[in-house]
C-alpha positions as CSV (number, residue, x, y, z in Angstrom):
1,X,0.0,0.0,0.0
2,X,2.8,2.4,1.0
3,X,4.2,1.7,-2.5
4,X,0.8,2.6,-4.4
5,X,1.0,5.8,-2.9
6,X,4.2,7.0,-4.4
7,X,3.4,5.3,-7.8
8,X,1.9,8.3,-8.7
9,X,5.2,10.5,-8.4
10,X,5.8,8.1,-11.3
11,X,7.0,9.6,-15.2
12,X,4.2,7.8,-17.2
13,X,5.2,6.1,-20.4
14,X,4.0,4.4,-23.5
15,X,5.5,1.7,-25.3
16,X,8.7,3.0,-23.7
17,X,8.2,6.5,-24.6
18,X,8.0,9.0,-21.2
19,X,4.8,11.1,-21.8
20,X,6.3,14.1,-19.7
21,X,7.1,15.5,-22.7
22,X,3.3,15.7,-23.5
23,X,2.2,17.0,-19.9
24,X,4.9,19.6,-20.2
25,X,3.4,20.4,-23.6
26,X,-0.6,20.5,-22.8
27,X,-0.6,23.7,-20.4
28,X,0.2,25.6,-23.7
29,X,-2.4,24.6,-25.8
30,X,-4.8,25.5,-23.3
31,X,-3.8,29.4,-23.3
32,X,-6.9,31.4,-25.2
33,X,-4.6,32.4,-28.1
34,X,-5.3,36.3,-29.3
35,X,-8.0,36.5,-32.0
36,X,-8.3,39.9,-35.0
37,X,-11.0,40.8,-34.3
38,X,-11.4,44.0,-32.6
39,X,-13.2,43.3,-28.9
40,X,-11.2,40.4,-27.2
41,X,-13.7,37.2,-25.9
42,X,-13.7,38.0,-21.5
43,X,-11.6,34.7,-21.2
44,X,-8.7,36.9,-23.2
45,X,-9.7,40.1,-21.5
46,X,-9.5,38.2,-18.0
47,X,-5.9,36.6,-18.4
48,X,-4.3,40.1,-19.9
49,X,-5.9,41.5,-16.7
50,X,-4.0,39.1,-14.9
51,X,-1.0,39.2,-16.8
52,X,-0.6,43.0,-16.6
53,X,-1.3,42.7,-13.0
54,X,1.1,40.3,-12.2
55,X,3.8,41.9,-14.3
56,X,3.2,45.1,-12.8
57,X,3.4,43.6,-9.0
58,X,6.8,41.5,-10.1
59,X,8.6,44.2,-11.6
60,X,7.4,47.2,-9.0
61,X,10.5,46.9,-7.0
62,X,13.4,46.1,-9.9
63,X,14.8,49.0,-11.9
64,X,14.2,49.3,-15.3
65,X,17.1,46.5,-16.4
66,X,15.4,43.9,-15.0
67,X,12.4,44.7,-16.8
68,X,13.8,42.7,-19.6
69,X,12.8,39.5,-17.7
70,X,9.2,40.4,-17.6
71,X,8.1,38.2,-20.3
72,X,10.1,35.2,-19.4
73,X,9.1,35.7,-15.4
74,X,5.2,35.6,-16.5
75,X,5.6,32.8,-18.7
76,X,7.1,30.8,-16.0
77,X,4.4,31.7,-13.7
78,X,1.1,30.7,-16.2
79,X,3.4,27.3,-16.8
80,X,3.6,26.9,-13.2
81,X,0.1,26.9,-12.0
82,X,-0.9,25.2,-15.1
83,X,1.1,22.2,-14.6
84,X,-0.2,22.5,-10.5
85,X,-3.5,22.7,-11.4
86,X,-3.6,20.3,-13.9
87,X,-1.9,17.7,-11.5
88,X,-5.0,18.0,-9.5
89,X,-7.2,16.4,-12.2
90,X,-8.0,12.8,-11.4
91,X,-5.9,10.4,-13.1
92,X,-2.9,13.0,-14.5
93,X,0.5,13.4,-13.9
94,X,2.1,16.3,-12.7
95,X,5.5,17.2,-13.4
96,X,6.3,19.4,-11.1
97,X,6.3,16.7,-8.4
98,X,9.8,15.8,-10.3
99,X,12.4,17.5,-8.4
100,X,14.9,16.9,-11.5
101,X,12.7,19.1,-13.3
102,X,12.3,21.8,-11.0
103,X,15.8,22.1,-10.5
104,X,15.9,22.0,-14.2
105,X,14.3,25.1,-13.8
106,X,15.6,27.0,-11.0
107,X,19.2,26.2,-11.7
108,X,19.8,27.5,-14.9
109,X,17.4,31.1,-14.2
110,X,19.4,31.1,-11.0
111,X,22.7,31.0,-12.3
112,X,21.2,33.3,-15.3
113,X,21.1,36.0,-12.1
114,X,24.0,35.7,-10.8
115,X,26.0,36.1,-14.1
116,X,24.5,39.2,-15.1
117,X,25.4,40.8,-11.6
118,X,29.0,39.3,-11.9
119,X,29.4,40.8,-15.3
120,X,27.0,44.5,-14.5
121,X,28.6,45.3,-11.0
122,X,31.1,42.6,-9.8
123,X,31.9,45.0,-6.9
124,X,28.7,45.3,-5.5
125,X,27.7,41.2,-6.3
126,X,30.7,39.9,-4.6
127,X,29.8,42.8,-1.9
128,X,27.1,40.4,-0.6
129,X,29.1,37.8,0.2
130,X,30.9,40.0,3.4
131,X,28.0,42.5,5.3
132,X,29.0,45.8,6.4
133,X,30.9,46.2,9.3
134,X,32.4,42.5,10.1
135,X,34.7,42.4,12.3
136,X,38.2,41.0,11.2
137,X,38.4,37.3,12.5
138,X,34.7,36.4,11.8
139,X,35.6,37.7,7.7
140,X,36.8,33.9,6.4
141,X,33.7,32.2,8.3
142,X,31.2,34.8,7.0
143,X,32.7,34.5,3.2
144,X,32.3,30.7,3.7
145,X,28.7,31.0,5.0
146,X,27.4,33.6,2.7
147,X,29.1,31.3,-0.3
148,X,27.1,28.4,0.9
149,X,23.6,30.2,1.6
150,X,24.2,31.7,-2.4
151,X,25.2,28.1,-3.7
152,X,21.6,26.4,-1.7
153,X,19.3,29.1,-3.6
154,X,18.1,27.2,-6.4
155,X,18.0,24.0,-4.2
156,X,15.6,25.5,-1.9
157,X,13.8,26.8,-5.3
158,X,13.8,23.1,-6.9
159,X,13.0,21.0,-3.2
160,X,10.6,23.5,-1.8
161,X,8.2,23.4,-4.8
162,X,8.5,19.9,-4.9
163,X,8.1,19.2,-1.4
164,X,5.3,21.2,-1.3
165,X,3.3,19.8,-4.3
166,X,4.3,16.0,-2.9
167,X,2.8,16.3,0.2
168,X,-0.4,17.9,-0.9
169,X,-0.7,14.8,-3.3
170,X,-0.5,12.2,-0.6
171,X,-2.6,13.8,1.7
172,X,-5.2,13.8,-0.8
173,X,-4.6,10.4,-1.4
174,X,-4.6,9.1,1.6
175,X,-7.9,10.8,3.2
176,X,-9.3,9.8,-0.2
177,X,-8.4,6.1,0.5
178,X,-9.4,6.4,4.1
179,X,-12.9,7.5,3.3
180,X,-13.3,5.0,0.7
181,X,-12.6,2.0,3.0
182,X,-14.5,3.5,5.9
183,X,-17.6,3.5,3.4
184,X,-19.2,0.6,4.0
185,X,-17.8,0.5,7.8
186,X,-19.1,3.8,9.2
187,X,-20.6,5.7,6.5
188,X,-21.0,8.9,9.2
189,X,-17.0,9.2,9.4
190,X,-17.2,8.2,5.7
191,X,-18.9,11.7,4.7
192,X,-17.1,13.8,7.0
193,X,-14.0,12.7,6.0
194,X,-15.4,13.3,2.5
195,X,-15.7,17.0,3.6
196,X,-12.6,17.5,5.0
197,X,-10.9,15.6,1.7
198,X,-13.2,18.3,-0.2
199,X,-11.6,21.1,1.7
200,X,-8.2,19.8,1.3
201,X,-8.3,19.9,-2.5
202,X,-9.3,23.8,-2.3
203,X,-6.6,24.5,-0.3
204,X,-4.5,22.4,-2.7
205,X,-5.8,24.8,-5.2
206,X,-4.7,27.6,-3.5
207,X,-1.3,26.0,-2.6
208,X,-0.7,25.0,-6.2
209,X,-1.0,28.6,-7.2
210,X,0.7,30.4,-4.7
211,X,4.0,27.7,-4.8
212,X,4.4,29.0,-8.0
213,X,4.2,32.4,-7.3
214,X,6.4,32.2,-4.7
215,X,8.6,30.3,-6.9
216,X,8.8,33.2,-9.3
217,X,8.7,35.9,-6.8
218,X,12.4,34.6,-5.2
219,X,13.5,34.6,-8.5
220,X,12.7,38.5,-9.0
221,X,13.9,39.0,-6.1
222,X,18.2,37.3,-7.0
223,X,17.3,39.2,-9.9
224,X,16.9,42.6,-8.1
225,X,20.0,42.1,-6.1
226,X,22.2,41.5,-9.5
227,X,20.7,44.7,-11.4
């Protein structure tokens, strides 16, 4: 039983052939694509609500050189919750639960932030490595810890993503199990835990959306340090 659980953390494949490919590919064909006519359906005029607002709340706090990374930052965020949300479907996959991938992901946008403030102000990057104000002995240790805390950044990205996504799936599944067994036992503890699976999933919702916002948000935020 233990081992059915985590069978759905599984890559899915046919005839050999992993379908994460596909399931990383779905969440685009389900963006409204923009139309010529001149008065946008409200399912377009809803998601370039959202995408203006989000943009705007991103970028409020970077100067105008990181602005650059607007289009790239939004993208990631409407991939995100698409791949969380569609994990929730019954009977789907969702990638995200992959920690390969998510470091896949925050390694390479990571390291993408720390280049451009090696190469724009070397001074002032390699300035956070030592605070302000350190007294002489403590400078080796502090160089070592700052190194290390800069090196675990898109680790904590990639694992807490994961982590998070992982154990809303098995909770699901397991209140899910234990309301189906306890059924035909007591039906009374049956429905309530029905209830409280019910709840679970909306605040699985909510997780799957705000992970990747958060996801996104840290990344703005290396960003605004390096420009």
């Amino acid at each position: 039983m233990a081992l059915n659980f985590f069978d759905q953390f599984m890559s899915p494949s046919l005839l050999g052939i992993p379908l994460i490919a596909l399931a990383l590919t779905l969440p685009w064909l389900l963006f409204p694509a923009a139309t010529s006519r001149w008065l946008n359906s409200r399912l377009l005029t809803l998601q370039g609500w959202f995408v203006n607002r989000f943009t705007q709340q991103l970028l409020l706090p970077i100067n105008l050189g990181g602005h650059k990374w607007a289009a790239l930052f939004t993208s990631l965020m409407l991939f995100l919750i698409t791949l969380n949300m569609l994990g929730l479907l019954p009977y789907t996959f969702t990638p995200t639960t992959q920690l390969s991938l998510n470091m896949g992901l925050a390694i390479p946008l990571w390291l993408a932030t720390v280049i451009i403030g090696m190469r724009n102000q070397p001074t002032h990057a390699l300035g956070h490595l030592l605070p302000e104000g350190t007294p002489t002995p403590l400078i080796p240790v502090l160089i070592i810890i700052e190194t290390i805390s800069l090196f675990i950044r898109p680790l904590a990205l990639g694992v807490r993503l994961t982590a998070n996504l992982t154990a809303g799936h098995l909770l699901i599944q397991l209140i899910a199990t234990a309301a189906f067994v306890l059924l035909p036992l007591m039906p009374t503890v049956a429905i309530l835990t029905t209830v409280l699976l019910f709840l679970l999933t909306l605040l699985e919702v909510a997780v799957a959306m705000i992970q990747a916002y958060v996801f996104v948000l840290l990344l703005s935020l290396y960003l605004q340090e390096n420009v």
